[in-house]
mmCIF file of the N, C-alpha and C atoms, coordinates in Angstrom:
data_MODEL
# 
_entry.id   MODEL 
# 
loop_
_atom_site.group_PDB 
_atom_site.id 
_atom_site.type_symbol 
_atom_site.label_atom_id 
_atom_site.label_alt_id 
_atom_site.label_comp_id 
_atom_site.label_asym_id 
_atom_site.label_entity_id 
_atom_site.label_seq_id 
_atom_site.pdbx_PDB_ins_code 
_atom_site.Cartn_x 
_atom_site.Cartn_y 
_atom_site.Cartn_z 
_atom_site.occupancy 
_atom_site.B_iso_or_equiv 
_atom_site.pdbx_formal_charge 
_atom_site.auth_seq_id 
_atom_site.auth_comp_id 
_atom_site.auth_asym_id 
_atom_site.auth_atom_id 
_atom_site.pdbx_PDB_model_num 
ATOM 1   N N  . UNK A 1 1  ? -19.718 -21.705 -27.596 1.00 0.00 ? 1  UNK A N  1 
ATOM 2   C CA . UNK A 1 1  ? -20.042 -23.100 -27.676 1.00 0.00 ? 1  UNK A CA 1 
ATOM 3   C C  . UNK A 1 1  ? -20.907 -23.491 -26.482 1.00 0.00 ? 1  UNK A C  1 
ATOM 4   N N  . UNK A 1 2  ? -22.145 -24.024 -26.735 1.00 0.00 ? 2  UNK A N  1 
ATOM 5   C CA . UNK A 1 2  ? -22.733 -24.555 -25.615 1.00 0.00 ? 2  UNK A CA 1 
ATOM 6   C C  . UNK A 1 2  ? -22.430 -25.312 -24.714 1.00 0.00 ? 2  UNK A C  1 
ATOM 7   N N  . UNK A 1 3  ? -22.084 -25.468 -23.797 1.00 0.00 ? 3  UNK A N  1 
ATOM 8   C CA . UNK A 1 3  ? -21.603 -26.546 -22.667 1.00 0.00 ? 3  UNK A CA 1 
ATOM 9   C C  . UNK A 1 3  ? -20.606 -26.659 -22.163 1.00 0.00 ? 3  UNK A C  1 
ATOM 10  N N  . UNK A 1 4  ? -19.377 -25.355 -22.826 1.00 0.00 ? 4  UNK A N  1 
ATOM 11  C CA . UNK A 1 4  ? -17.910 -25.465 -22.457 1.00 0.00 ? 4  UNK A CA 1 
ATOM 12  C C  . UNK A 1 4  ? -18.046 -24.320 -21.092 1.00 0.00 ? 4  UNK A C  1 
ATOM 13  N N  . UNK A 1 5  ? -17.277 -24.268 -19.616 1.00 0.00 ? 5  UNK A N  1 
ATOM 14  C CA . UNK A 1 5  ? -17.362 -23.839 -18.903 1.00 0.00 ? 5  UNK A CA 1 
ATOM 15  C C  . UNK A 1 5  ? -15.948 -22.776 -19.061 1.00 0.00 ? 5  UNK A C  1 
ATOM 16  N N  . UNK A 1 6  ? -16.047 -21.627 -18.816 1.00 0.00 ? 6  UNK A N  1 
ATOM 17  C CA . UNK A 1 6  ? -15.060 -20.339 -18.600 1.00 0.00 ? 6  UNK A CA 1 
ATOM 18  C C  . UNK A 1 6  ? -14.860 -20.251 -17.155 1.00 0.00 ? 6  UNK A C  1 
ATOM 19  N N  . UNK A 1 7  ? -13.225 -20.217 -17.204 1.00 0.00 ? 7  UNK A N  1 
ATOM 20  C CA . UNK A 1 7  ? -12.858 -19.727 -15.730 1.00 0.00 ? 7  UNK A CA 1 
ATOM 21  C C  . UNK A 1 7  ? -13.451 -18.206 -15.519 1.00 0.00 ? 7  UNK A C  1 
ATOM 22  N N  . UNK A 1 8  ? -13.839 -17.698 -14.340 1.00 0.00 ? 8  UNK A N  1 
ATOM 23  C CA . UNK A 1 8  ? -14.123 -16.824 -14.039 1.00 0.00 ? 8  UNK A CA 1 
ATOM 24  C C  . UNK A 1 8  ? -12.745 -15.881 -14.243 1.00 0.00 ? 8  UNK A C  1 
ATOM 25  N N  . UNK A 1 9  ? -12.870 -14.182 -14.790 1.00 0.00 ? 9  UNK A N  1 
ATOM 26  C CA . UNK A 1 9  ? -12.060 -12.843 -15.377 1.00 0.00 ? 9  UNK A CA 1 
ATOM 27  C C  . UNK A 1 9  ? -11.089 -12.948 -13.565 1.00 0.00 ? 9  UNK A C  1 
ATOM 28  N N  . UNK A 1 10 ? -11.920 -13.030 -12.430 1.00 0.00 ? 10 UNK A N  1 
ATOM 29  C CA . UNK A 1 10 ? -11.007 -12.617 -11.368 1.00 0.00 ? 10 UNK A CA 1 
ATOM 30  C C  . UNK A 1 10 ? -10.998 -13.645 -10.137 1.00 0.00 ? 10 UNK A C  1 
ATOM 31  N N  . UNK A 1 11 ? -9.807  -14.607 -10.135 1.00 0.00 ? 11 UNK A N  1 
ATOM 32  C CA . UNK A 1 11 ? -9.611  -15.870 -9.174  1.00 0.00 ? 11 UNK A CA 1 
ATOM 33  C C  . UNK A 1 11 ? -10.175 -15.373 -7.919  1.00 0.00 ? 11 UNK A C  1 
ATOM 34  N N  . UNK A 1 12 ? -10.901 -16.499 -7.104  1.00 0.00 ? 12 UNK A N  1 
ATOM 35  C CA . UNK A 1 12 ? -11.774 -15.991 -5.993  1.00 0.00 ? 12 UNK A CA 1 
ATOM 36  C C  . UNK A 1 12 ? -10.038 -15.613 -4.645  1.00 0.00 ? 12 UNK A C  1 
ATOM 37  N N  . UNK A 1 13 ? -10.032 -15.059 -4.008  1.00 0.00 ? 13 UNK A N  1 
ATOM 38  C CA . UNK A 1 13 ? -9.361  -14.364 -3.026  1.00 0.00 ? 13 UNK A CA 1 
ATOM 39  C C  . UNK A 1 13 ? -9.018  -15.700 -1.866  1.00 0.00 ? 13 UNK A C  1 
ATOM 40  N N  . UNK A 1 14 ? -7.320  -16.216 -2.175  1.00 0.00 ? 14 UNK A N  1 
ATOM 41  C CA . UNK A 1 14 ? -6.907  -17.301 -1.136  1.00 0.00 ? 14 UNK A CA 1 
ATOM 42  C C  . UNK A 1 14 ? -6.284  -16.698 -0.140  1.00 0.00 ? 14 UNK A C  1 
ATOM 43  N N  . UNK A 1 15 ? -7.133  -16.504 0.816   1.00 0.00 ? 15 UNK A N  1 
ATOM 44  C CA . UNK A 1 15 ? -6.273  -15.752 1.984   1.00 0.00 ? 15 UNK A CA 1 
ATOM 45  C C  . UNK A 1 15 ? -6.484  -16.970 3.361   1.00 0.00 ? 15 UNK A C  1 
ATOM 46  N N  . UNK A 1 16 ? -6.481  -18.268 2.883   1.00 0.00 ? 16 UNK A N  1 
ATOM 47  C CA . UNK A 1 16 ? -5.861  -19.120 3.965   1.00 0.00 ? 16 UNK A CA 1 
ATOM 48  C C  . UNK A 1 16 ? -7.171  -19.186 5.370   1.00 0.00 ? 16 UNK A C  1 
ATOM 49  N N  . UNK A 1 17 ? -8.166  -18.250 4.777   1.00 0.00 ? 17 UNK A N  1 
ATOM 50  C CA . UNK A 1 17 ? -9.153  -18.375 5.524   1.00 0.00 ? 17 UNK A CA 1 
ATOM 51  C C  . UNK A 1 17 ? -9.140  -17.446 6.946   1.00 0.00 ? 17 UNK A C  1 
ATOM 52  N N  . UNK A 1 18 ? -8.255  -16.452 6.888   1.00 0.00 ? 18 UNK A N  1 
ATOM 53  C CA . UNK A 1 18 ? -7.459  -16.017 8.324   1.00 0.00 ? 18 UNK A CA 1 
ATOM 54  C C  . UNK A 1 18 ? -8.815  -14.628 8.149   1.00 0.00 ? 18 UNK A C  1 
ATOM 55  N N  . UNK A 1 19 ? -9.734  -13.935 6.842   1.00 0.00 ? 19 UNK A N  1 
ATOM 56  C CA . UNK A 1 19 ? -10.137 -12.983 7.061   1.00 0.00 ? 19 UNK A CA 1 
ATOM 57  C C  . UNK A 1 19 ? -9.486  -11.737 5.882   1.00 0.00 ? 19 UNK A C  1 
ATOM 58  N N  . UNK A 1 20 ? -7.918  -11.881 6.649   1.00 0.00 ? 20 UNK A N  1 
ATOM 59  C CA . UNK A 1 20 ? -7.188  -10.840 6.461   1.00 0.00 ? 20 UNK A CA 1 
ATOM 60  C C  . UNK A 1 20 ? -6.750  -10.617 5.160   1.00 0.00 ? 20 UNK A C  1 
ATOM 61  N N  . UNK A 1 21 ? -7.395  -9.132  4.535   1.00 0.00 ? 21 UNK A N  1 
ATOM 62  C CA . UNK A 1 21 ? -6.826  -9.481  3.156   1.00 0.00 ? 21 UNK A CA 1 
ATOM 63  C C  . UNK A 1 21 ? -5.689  -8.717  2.506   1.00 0.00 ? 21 UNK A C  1 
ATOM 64  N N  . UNK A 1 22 ? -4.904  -9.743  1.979   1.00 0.00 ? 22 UNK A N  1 
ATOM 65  C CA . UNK A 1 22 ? -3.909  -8.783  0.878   1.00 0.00 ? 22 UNK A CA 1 
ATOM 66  C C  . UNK A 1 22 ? -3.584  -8.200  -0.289  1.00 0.00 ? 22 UNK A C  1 
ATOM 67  N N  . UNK A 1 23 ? -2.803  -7.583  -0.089  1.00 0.00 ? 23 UNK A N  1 
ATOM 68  C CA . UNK A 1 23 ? -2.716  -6.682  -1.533  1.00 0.00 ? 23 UNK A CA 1 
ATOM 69  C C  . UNK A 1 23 ? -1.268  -6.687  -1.816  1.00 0.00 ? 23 UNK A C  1 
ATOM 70  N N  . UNK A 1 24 ? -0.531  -6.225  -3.228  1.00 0.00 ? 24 UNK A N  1 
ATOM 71  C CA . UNK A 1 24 ? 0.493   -6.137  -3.818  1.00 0.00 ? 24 UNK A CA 1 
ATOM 72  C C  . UNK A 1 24 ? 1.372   -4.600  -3.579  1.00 0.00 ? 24 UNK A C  1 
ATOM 73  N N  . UNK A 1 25 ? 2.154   -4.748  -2.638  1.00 0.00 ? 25 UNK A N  1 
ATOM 74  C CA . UNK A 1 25 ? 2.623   -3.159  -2.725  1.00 0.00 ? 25 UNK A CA 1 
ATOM 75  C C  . UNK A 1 25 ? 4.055   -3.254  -3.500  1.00 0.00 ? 25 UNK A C  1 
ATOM 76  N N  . UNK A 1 26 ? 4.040   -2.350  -4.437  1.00 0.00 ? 26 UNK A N  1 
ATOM 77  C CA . UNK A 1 26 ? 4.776   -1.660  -5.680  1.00 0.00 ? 26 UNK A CA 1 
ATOM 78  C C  . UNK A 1 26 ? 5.850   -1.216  -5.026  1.00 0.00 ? 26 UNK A C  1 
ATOM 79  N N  . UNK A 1 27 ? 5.699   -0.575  -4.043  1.00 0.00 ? 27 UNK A N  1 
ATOM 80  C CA . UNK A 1 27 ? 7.114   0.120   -3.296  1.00 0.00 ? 27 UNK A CA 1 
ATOM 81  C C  . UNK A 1 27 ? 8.167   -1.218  -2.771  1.00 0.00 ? 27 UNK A C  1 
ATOM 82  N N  . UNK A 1 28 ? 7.153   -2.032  -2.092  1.00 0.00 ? 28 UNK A N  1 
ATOM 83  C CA . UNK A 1 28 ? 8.257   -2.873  -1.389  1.00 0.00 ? 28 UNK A CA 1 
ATOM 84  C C  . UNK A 1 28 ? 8.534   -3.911  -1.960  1.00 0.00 ? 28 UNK A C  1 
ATOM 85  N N  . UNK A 1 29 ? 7.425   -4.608  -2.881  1.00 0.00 ? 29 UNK A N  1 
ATOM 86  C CA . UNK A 1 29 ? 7.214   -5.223  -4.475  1.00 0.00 ? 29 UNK A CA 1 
ATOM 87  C C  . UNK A 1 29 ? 7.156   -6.590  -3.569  1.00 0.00 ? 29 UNK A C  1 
ATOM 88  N N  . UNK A 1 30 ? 6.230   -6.817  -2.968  1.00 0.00 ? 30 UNK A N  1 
ATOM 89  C CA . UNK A 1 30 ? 5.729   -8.196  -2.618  1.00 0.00 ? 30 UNK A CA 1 
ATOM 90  C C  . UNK A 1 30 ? 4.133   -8.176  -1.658  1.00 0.00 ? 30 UNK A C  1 
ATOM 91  N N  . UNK A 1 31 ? 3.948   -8.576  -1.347  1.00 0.00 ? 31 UNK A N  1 
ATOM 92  C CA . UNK A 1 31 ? 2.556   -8.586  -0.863  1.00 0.00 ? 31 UNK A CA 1 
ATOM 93  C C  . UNK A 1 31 ? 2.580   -8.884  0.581   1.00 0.00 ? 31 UNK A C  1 
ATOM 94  N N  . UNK A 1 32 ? 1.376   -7.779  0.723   1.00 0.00 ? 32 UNK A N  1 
ATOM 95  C CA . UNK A 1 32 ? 1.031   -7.415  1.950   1.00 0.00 ? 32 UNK A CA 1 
ATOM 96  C C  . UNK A 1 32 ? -0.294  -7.445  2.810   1.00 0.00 ? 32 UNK A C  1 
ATOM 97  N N  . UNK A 1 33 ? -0.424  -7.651  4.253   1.00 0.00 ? 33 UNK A N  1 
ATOM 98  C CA . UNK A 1 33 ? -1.950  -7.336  4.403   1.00 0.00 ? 33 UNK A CA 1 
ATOM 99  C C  . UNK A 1 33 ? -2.142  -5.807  4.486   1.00 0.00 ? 33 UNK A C  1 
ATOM 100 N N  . UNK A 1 34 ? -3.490  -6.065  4.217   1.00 0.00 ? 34 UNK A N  1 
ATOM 101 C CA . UNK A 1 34 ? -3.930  -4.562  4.114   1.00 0.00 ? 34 UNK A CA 1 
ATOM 102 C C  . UNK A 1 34 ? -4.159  -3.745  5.716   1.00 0.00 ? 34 UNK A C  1 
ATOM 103 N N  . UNK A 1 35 ? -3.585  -2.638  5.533   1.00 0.00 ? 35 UNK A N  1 
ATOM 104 C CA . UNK A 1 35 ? -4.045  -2.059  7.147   1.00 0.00 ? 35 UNK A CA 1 
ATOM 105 C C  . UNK A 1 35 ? -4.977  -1.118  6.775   1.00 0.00 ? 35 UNK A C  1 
ATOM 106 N N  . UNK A 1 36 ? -5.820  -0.929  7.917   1.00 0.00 ? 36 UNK A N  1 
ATOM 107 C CA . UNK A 1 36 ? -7.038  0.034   7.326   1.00 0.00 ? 36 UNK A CA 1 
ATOM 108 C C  . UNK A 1 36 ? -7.888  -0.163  6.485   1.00 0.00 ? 36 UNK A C  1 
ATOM 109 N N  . UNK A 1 37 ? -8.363  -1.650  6.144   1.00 0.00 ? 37 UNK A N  1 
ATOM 110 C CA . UNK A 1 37 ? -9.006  -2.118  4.678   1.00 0.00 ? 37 UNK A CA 1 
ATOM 111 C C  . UNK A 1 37 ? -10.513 -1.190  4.439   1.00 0.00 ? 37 UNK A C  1 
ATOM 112 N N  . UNK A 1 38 ? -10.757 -0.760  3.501   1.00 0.00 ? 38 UNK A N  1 
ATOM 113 C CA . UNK A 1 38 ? -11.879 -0.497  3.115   1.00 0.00 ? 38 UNK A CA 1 
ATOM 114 C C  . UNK A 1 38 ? -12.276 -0.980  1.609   1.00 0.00 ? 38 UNK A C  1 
ATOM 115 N N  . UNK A 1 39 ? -13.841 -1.122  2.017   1.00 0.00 ? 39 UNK A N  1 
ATOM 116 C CA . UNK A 1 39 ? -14.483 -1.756  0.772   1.00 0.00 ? 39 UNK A CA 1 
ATOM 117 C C  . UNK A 1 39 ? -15.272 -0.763  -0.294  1.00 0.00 ? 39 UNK A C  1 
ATOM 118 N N  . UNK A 1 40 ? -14.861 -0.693  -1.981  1.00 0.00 ? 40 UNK A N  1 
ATOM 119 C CA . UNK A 1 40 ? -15.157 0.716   -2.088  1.00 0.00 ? 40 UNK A CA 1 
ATOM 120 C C  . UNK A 1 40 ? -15.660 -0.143  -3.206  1.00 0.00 ? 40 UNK A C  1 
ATOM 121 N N  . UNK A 1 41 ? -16.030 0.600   -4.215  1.00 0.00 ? 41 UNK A N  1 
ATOM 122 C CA . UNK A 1 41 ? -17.057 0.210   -5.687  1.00 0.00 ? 41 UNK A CA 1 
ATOM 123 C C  . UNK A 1 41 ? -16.793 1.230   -6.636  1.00 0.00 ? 41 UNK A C  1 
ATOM 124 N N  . UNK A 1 42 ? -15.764 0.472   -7.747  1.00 0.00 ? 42 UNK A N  1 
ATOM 125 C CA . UNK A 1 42 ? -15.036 1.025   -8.649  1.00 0.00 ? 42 UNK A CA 1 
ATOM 126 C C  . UNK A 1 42 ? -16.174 1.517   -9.615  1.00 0.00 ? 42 UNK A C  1 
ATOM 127 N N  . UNK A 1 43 ? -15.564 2.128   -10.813 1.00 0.00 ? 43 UNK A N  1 
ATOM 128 C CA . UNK A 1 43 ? -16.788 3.316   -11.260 1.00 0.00 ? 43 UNK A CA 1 
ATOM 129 C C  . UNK A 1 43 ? -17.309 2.466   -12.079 1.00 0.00 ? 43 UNK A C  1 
ATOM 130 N N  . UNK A 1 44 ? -17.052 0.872   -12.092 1.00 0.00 ? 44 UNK A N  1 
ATOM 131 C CA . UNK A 1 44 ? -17.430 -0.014  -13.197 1.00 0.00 ? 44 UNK A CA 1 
ATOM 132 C C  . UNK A 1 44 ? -18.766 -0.559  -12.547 1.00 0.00 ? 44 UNK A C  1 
ATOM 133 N N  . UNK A 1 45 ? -18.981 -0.825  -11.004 1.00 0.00 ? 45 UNK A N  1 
ATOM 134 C CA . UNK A 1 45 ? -19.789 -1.386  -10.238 1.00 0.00 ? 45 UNK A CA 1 
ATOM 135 C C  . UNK A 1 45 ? -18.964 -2.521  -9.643  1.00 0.00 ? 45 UNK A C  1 
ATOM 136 N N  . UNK A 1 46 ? -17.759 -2.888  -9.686  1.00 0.00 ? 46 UNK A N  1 
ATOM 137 C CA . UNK A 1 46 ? -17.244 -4.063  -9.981  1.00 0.00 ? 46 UNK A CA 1 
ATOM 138 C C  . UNK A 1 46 ? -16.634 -3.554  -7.987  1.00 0.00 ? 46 UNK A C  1 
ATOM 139 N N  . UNK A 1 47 ? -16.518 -4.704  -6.913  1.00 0.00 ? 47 UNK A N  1 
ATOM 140 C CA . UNK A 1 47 ? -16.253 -4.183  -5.779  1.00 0.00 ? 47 UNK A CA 1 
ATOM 141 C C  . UNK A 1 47 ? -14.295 -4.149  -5.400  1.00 0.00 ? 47 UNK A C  1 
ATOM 142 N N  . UNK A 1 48 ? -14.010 -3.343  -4.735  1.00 0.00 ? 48 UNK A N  1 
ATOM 143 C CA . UNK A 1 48 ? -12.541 -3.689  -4.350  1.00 0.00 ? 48 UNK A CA 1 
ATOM 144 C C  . UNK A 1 48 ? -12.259 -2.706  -2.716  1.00 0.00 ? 48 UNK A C  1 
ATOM 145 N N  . UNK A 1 49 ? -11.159 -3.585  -2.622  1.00 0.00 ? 49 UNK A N  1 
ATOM 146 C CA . UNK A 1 49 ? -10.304 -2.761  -1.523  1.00 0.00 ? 49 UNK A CA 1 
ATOM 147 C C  . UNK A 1 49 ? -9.390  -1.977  -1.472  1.00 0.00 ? 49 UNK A C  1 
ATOM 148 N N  . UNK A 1 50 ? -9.393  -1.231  -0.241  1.00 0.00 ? 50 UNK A N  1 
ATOM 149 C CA . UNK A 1 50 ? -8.245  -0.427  -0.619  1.00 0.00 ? 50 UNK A CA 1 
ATOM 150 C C  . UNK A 1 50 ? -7.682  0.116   0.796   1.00 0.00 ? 50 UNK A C  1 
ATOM 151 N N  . UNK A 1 51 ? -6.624  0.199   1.098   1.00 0.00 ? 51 UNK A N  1 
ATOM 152 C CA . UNK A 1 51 ? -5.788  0.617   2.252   1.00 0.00 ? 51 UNK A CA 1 
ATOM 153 C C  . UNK A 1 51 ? -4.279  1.034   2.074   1.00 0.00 ? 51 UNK A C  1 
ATOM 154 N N  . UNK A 1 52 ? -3.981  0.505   3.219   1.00 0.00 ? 52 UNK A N  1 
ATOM 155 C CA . UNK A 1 52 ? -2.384  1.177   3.502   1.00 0.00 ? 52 UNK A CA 1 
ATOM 156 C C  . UNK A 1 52 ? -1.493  0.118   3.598   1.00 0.00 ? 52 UNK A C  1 
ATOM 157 N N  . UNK A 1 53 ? -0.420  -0.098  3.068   1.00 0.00 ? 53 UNK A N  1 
ATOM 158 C CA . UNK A 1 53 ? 0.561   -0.870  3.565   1.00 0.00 ? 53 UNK A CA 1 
ATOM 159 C C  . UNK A 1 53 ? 1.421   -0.479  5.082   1.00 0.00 ? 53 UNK A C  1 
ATOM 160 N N  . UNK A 1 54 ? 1.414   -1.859  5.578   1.00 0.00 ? 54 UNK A N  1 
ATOM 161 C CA . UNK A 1 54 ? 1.977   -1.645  7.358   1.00 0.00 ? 54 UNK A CA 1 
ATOM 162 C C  . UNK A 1 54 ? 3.249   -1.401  7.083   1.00 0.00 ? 54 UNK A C  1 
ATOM 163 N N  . UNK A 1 55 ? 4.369   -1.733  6.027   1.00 0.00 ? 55 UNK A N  1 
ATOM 164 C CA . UNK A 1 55 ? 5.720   -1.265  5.926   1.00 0.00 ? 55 UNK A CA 1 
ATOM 165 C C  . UNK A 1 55 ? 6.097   0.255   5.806   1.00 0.00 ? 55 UNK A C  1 
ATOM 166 N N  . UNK A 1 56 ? 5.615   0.505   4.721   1.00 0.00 ? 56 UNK A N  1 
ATOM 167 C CA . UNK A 1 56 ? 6.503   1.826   3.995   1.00 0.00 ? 56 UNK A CA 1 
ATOM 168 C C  . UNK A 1 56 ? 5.008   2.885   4.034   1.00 0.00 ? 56 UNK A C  1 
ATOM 169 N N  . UNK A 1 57 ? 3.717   2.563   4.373   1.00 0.00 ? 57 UNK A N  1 
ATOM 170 C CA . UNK A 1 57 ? 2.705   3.519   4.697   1.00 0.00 ? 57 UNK A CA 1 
ATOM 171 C C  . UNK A 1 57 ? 2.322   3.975   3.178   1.00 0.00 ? 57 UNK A C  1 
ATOM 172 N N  . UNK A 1 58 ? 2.802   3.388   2.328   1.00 0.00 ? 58 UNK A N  1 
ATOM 173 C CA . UNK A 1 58 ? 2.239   3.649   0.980   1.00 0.00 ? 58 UNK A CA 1 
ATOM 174 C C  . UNK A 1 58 ? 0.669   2.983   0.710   1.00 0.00 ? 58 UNK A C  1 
ATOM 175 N N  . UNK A 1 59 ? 0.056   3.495   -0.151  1.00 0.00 ? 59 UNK A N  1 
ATOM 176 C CA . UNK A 1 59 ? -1.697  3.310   -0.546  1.00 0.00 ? 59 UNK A CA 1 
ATOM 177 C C  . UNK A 1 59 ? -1.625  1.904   -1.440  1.00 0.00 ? 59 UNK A C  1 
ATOM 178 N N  . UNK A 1 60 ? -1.972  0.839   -0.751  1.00 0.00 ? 60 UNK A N  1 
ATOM 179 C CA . UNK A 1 60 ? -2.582  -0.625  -1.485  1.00 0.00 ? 60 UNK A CA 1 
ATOM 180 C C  . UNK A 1 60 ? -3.698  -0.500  -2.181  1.00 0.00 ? 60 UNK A C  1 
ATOM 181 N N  . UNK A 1 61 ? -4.191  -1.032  -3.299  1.00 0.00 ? 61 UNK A N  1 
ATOM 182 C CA . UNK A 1 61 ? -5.583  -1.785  -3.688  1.00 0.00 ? 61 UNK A CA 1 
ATOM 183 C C  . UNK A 1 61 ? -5.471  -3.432  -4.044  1.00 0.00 ? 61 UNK A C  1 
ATOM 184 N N  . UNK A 1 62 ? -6.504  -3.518  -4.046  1.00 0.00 ? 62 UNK A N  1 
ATOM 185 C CA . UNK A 1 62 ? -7.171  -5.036  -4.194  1.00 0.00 ? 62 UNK A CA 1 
ATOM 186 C C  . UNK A 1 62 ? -8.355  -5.149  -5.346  1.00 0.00 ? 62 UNK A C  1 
ATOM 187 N N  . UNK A 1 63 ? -8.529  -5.357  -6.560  1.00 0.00 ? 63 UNK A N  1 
ATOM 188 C CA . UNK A 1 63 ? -10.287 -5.002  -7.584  1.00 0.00 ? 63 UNK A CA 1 
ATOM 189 C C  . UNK A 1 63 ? -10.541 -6.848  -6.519  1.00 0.00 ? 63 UNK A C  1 
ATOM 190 N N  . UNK A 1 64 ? -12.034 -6.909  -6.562  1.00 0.00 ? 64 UNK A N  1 
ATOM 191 C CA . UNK A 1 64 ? -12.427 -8.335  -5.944  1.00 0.00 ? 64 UNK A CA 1 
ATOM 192 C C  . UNK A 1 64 ? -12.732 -8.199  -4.572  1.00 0.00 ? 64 UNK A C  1 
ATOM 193 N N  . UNK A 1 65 ? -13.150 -6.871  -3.552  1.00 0.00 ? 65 UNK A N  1 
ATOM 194 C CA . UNK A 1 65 ? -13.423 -7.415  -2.401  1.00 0.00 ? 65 UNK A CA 1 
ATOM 195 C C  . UNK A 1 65 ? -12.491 -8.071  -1.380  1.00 0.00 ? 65 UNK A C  1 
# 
């Protein structure tokens, strides 16, 4: 339909403005900042992060930068 506006597929990233970004860790099952963040480019082109959780040292991602 012409003129109707779509939310964007991936909410822009509320991290309170601090920088620091988080991710969801599965092990400890709540969210975390990322330690070690790196910015990588999934095989779609689409950008994300990815690091370590500071608790349990298990592997975080983030799809969105």
């Amino acid at each position: 339909m012409p003129g109707t506006r779509r939310r964007p597929a991936i909410a822009p990233e509320r991290d309170g403005g601090n920088g620091m970004a988080e991710a969801y860790c599965v092990k400890d099952k709540k969210k975390v900042e990322i330690k070690n963040p790196t910015q990588i480019t999934m095989k779609n082109g689409k950008p994300a992060t990815k690091g370590t959780c500071p608790e349990c040292g298990g592997s975080v991602f983030r799809i969105g930068g």
